[in-house]
RODO-2510 file (C-alpha; in nm, 4 decimals, decimal comma):
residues 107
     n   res          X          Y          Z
     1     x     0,0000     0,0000     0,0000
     2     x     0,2832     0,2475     0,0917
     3     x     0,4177     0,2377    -0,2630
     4     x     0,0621     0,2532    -0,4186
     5     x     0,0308     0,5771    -0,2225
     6     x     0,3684     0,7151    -0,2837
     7     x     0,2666     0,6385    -0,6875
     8     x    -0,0019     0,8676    -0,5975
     9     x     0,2010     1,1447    -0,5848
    10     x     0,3446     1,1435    -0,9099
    11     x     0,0351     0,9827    -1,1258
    12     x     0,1810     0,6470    -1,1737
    13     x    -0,0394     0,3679    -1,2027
    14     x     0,0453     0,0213    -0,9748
    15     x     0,1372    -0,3173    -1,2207
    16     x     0,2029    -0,5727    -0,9500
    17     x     0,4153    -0,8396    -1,0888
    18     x     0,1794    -1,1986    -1,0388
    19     x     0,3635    -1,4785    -1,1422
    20     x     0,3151    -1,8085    -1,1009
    21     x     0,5050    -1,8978    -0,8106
    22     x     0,3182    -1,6576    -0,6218
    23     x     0,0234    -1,8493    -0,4159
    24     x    -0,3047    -1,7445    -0,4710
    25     x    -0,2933    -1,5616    -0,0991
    26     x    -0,0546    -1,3340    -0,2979
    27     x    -0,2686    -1,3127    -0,5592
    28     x    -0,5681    -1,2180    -0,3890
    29     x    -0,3774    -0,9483    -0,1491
    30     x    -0,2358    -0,8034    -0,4911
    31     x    -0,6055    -0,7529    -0,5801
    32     x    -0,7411    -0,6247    -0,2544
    33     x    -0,4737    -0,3269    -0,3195
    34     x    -0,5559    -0,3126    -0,6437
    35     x    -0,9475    -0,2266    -0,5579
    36     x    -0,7791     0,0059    -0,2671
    37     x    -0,6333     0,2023    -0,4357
    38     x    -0,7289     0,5003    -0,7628
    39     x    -0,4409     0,4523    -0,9318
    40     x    -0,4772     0,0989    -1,0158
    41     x    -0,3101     0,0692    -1,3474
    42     x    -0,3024    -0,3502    -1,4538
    43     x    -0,2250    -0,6688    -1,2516
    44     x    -0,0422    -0,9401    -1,3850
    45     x    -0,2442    -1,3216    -1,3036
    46     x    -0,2283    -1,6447    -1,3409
    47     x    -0,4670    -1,9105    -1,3923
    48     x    -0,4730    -2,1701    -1,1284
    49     x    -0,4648    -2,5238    -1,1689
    50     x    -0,7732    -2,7707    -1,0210
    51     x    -0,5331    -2,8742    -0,7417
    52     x    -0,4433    -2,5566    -0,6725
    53     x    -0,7895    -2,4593    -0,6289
    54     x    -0,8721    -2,7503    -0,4556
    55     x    -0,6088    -2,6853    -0,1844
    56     x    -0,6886    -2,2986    -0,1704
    57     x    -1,0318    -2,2431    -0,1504
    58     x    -1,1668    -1,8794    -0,2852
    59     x    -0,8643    -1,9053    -0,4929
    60     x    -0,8748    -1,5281    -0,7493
    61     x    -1,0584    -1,6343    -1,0701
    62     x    -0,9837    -1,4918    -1,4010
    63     x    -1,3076    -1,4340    -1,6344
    64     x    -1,2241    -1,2450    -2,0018
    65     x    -0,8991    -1,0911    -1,8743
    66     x    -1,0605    -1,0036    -1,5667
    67     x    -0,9870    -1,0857    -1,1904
    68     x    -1,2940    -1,1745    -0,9629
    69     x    -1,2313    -1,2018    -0,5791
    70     x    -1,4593    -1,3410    -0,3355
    71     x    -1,6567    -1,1005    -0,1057
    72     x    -1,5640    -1,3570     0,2755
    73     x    -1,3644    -1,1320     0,5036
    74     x    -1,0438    -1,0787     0,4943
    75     x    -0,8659    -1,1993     0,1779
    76     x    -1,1077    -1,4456     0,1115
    77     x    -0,8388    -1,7563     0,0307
    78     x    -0,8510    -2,0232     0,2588
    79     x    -0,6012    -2,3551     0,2742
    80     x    -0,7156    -2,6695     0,3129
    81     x    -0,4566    -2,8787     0,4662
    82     x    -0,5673    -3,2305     0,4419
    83     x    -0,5695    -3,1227     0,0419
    84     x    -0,2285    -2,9864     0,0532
    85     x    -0,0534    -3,2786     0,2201
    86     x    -0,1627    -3,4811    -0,0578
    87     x     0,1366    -3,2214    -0,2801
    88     x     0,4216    -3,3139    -0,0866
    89     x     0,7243    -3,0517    -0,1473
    90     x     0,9790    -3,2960    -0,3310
    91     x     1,2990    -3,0470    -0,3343
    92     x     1,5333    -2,9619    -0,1070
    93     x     1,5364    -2,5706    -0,2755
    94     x     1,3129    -2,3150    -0,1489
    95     x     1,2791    -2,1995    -0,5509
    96     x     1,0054    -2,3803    -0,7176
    97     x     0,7781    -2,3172    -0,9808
    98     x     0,4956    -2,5898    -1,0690
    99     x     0,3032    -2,6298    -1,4441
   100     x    -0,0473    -2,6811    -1,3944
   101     x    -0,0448    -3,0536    -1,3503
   102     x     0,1956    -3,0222    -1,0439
   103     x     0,4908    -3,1221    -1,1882
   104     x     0,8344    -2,9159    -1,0706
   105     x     0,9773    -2,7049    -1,3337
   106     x     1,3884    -2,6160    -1,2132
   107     x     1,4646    -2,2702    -1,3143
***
């Protein structure tokens, strides 16, 4: 939010970077700001996968090139853990980025 606000002051528009290592819980904080703030300029998104979905529930949709949140307090992403120890982490690096069905793609 503080450098949203210090934008602000010069009229330049926020474009949070949303990759697709970043959970959905970063995704859905990126667009809580992004509805915070006037000088919202784009957002950068993924689509998630089924599991991913699965194991965050509320997960940020994406409908025509446009992000929906939910409207439950707070963020609005939940994790299910019983669904998420089924996706065991399988490396020892803290870097990981996953295609869609899961697998581990080494940078």
């Amino acid at each position: 939010m503080k450098v949203a606000r210090l934008g602000e002051w010069f009229n330049i528009r926020t474009a949070w970077h949303g990759p697709g290592d970043v959970s959905p819980v970063g995704h859905a904080a990126h667009a809580h700001i992004d509805l915070a703030v006037w000088n919202f300029g784009i957002q950068e998104a993924v689509q998630f996968s089924e599991k991913t979905q699965a194991v965050f529930s509320g997960c940020p949709t994406m409908n025509k090139g446009y992000m929906s949140v939910n409207e439950v307090p707070g963020l609005g992403v939940d994790i299910d853990e019983k669904e998420a120890a089924k996706y065991p982490i399988t490396t020892k690096s803290n870097w990981q980025v996953r295609k869609m069905d899961g697998t581990i793609i080494r940078p």
